[in-house]
N, C-alpha and C positions, 0 to 999 in steps of 0.2 A: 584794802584789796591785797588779796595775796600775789608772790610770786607768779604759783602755777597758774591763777588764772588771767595772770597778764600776759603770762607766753600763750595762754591758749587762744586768748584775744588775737594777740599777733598773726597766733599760726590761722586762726580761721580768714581772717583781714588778710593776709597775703594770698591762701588759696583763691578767697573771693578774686581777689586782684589777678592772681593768673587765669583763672576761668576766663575773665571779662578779658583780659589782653587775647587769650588765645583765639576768640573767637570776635575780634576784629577785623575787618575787611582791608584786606592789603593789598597794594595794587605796585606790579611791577611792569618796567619796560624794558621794553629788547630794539637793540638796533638803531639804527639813526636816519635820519631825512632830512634833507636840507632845509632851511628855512626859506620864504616866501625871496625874502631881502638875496640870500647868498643864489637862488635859482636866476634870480634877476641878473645875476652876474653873468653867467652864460648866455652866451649869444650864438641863436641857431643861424645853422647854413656857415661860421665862421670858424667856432670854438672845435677843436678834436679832444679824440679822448687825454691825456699829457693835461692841458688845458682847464678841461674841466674838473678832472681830478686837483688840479691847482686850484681851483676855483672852491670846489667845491667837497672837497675831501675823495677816498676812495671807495667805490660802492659797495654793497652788504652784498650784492652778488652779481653777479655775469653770466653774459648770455653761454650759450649751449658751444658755441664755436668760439675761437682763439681770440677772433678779435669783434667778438657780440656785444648787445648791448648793456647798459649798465643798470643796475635796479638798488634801488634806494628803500629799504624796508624798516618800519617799524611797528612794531604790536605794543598793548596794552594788555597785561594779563590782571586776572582778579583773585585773589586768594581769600577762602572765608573758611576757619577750622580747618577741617578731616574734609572737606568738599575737592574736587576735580577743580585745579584752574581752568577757568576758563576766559577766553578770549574780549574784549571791549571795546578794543577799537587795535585798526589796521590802516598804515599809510603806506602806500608805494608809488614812488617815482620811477619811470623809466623813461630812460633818455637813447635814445635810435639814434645810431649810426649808421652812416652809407658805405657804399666801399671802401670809399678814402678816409676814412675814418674820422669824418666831421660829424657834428652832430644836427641831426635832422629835426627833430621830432622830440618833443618833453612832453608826459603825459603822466594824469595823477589819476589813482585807484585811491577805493576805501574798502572799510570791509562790507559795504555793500553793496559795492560792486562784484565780490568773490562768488565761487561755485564750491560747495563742497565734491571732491574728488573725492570716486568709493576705490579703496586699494583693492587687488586681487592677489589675491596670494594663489601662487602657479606655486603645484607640486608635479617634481619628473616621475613618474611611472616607470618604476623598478622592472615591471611586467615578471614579477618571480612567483608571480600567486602565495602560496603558502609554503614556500618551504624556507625552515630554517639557516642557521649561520652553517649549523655541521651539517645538514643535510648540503650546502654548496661546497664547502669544502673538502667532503670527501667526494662529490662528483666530479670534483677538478684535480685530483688526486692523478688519475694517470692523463692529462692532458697539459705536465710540462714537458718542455721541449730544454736538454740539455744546451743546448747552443747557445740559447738566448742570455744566458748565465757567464756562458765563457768572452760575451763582446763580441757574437756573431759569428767565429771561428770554426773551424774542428778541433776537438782535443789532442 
């Protein structure tokens, strides 16, 4: 067997092998959730936030106000070739707090618990119809007002 066709060998046998790696299913995760054991650790009606955070690490996010509640999030994603990740699994802890900042309430989501939310994309209304950059520019041509320029003064 010759040289070139044992590089050619090679070369076909390594493409093969990248095709096949490329288009293996890969699965990533995001985020963290406590375990069954470390939630056990928390004690409602006792534990405040300081505590639980001791207990149990600090959360992947917080509520809407300063001192809101804590959420514990983790996703599964799926990656297969040139395809869209897409989502497989979904964990959320949220742990409620009262005013005093004890914890009330521990409660588990999945993703089958979720709603897809449709986004709206709000555009502001220029209200200029059809007119150009130059067309506004030269309409605003005589309506500077020197003063504004000097810091409110007279010259």
């Amino acid at each position: 067997m010759s040289t070139g066709s044992k590089a050619l060998k090679w070369a076909v046998f390594g493409a093969a092998l990248a095709v096949s790696v490329a288009c293996t299913t890969q699965y990533r995760n995001h985020g963290y959730v406590p375990t069954p054991e470390e939630l056990a650790a928390v004690t409602l009606g006792v534990d405040t936030r300081d505590t639980v955070i001791e207990a149990i690490g600090s959360p992947s996010a917080g509520g809407v106000l300063k001192d809101g509640d804590f959420y514990y999030v983790r996703s599964q994603f799926t990656h297969y070739g040139p395809r869209k990740p897409r989502v497989v699994e979904r964990q959320i802890v949220a742990i409620n707090f009262d005013s005093n900042g004890v914890a009330r309430n521990l409660t588990h989501f999945s993703l089958a618990d979720g709603q897809v939310v449709p986004l709206v994309r709000r555009i502001t209304d220029s209200d200029l119809g059809n007119i150009s950059f130059l067309q506004q520019l030269a309409g605003n041509l005589g309506n500077f007002d020197p003063s504004t320029f000097a810091g409110g003064g007279a010259l």
